[in-house]
SERO-4910 file (N, C-alpha, C, O; in steps of 0.05 Angstrom, whole numbers):
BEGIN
 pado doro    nc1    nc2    nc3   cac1   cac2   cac3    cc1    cc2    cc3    oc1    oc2    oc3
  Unk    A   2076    889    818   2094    911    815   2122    902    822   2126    894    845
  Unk    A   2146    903    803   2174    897    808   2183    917    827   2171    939    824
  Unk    A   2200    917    844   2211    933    857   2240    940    850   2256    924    859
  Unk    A   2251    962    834   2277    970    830   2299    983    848   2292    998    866
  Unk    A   2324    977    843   2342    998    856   2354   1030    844   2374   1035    830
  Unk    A   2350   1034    847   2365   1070    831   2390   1076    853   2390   1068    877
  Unk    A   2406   1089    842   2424   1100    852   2427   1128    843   2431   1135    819
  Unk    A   2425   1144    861   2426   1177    852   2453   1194    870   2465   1189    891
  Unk    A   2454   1209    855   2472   1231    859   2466   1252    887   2442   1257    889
  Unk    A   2484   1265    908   2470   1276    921   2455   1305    912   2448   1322    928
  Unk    A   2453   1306    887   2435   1332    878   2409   1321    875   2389   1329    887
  Unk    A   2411   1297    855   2391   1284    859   2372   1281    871   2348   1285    868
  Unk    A   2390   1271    893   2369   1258    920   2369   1284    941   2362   1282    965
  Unk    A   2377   1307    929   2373   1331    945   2346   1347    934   2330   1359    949
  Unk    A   2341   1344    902   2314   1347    892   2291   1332    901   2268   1340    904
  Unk    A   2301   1303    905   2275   1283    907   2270   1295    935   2248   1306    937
  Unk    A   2285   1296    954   2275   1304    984   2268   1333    981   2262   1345   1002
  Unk    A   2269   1341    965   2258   1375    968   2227   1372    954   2207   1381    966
  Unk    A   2224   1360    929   2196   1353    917   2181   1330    937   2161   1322    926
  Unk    A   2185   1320    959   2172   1301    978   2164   1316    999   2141   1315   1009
  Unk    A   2181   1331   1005   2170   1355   1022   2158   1380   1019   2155   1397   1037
  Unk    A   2149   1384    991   2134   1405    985   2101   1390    973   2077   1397    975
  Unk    A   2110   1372    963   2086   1362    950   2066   1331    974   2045   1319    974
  Unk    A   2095   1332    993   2079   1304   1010   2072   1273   1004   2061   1257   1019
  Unk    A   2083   1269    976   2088   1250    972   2112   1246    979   2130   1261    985
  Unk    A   2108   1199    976   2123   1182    971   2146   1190    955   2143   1204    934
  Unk    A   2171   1181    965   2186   1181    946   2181   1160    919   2191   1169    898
  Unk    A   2171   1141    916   2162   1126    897   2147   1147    873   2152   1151    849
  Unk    A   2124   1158    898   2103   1166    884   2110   1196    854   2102   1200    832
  Unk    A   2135   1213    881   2149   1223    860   2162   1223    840   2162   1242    824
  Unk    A   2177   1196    836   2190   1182    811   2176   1181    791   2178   1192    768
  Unk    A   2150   1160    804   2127   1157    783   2118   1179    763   2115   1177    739
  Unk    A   2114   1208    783   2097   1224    769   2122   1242    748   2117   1257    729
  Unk    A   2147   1235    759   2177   1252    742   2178   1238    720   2187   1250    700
  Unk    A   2169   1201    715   2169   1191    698   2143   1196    677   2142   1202    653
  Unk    A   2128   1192    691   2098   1196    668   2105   1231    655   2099   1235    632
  Unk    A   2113   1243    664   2124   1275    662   2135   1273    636   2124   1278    614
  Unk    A   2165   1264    644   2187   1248    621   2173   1241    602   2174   1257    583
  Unk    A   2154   1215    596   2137   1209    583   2123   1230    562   2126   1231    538
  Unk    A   2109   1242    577   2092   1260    557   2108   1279    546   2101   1290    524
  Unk    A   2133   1286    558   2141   1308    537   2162   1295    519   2176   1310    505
  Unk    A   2165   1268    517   2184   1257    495   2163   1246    473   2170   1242    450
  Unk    A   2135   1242    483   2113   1232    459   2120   1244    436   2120   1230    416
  Unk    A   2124   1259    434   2127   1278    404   2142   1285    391   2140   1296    370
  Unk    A   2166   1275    408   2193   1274    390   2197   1245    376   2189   1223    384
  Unk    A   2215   1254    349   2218   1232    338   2244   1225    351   2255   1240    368
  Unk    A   2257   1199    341   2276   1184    341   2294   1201    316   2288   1217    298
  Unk    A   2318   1190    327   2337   1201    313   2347   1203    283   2359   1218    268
  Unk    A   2330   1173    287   2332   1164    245   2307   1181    239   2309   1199    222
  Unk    A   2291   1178    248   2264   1193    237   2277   1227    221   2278   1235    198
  Unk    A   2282   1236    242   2299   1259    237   2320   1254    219   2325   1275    207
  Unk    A   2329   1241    214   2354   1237    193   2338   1235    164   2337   1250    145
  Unk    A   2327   1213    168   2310   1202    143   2288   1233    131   2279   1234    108
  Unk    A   2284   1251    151   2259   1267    134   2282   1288    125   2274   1305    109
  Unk    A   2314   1293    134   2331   1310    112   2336   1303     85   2343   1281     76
  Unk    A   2333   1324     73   2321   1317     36   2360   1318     33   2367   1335     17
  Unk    A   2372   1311     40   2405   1324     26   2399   1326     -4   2406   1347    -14
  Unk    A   2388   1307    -23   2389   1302    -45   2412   1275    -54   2428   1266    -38
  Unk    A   2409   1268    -78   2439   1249    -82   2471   1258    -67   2481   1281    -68
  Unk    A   2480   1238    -55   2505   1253    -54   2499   1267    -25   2520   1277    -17
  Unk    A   2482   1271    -10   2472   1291      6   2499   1319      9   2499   1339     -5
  Unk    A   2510   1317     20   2536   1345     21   2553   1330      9   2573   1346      8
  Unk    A   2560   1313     -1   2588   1309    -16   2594   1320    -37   2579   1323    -56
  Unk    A   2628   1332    -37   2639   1346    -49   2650   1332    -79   2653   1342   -101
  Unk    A   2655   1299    -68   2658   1285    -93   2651   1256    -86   2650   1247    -63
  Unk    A   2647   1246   -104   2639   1214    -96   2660   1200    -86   2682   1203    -96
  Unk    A   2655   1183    -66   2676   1164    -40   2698   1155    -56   2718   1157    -43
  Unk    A   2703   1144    -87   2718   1136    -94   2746   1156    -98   2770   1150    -96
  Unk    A   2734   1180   -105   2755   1197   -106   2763   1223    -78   2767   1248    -78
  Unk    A   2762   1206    -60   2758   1223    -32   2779   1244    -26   2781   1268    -21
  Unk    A   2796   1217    -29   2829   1234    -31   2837   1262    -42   2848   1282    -34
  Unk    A   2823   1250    -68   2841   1272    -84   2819   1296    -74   2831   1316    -67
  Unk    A   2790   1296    -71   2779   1319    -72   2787   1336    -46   2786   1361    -43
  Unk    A   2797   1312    -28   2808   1331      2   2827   1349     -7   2827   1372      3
  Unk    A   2843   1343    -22   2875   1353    -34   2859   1386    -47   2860   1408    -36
  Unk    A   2849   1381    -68   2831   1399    -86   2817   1426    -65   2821   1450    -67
  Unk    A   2804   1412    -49   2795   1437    -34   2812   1443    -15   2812   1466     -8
  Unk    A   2827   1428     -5   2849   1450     13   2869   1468      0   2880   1488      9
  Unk    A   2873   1456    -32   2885   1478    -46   2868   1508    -54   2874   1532    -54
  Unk    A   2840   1489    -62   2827   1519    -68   2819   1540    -47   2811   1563    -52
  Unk    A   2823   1525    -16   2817   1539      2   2841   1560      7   2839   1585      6
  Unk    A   2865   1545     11   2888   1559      4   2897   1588    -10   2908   1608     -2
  Unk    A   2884   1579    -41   2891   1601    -55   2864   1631    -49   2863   1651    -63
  Unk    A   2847   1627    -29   2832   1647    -29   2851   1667    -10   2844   1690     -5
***
């Protein structure tokens, strides 16, 4: 077993000493079980590309005009925004 350093905040380490004293564990032992915790409720989330990759945008996903003509389409819709 490696042994780590953490450095916490005093809220932090105002929770860890409040969950040591209600539950009677180690402070270790509490980390452990805040981690395995952590653990199970991130199992099921995806990653961020995952999420990216299952949005259907279609071609183009939101673009208003293709990259080559960026410029001008910025120009275009602040006029047409304009004239509303």
């Amino acid at each position: 077993m490696t042994l780590k350093t953490i450095r916490l905040d005093p809220r932090s380490e105002a929770l860890l000493a409040d969950v040591v004293r209600r539950t009677g564990m180690k402070p270790s032992q509490a980390l452990r079980a805040g981690l395995r915790a952590l653990h199970e409720r991130l199992r099921g989330r995806a990653d961020p590309y995952a999420v990216y990759a299952a949005l259907d945008l279609g071609p183009g996903g939101y673009a208003r005009a293709p990259a080559r003509r960026a410029k001008q389409a910025v120009r275009d819709l602040i006029r047409g925004k304009a004239r509303r």
